[in-house]
C-alpha positions in Angstrom: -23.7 -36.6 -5.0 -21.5 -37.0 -8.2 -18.3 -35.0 -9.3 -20.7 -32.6 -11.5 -22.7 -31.7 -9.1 -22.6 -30.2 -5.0 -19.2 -28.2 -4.3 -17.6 -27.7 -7.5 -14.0 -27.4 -8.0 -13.2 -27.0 -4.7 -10.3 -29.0 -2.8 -11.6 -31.4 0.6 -10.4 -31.3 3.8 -9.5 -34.8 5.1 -8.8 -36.9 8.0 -7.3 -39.8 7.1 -8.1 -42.8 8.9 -7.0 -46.5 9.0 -9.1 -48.1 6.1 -11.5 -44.7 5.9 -11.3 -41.3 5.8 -13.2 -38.5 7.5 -14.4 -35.4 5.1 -14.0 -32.2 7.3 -14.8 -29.7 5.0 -17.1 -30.8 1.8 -15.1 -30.5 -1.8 -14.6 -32.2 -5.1 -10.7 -33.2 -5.2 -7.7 -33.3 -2.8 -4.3 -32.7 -4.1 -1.7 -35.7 -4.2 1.1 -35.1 -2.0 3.9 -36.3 -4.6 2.6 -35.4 -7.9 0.1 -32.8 -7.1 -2.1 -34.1 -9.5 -5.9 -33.2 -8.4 -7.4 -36.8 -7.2 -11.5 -37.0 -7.4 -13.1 -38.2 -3.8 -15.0 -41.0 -5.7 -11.3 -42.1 -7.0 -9.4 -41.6 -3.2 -7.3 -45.3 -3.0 -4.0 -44.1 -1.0 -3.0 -41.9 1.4 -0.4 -42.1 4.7 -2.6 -41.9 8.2 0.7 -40.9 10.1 1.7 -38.3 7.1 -2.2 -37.3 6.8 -1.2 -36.9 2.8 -3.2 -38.3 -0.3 -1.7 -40.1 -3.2 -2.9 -40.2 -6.6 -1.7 -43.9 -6.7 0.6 -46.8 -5.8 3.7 -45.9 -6.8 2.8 -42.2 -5.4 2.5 -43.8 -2.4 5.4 -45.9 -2.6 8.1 -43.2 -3.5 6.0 -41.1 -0.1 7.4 -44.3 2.0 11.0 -44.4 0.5 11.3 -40.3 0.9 9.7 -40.9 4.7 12.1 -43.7 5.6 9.5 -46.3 6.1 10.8 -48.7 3.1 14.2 -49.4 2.3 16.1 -47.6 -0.8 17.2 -50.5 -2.6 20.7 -49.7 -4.6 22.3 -51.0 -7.4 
């Protein structure tokens, strides 16, 4: 199944897992946790297993682990 196709512009339900994740109920996009920019299935790269929150990318992810307290705020 492709983007244009199946459930249309309806947001997933995800488990996230370690290296996977688990579709609990069928959709096209989930929502990124810090930019809430819609993120395509096919295009899914980040997210936080102990948050259970999708990131549209890297840095998404990366400004989710400084806001968490998992990383360091490095200051100037």
């Amino acid at each position: 199944m492709n983007r244009f196709e199946g459930f249309g512009n309806t947001e997933a339900k995800i488990k996230y897992l370690d290296a996977d994740f688990q579709i609990l109920s069928p959709g096209h996009f989930v929502t990124c946790a810090m930019t809430g920019k819609q993120i395509p299935l096919d295009e899914l790269r980040y997210w936080s297993v102990a948050r259970q929150e999708p990131y549209a990318d890297a840095a998404a992810s990366l400004e989710a682990d400084k806001r968490a307290g998992a990383l360091p705020i490095q200051r100037n």
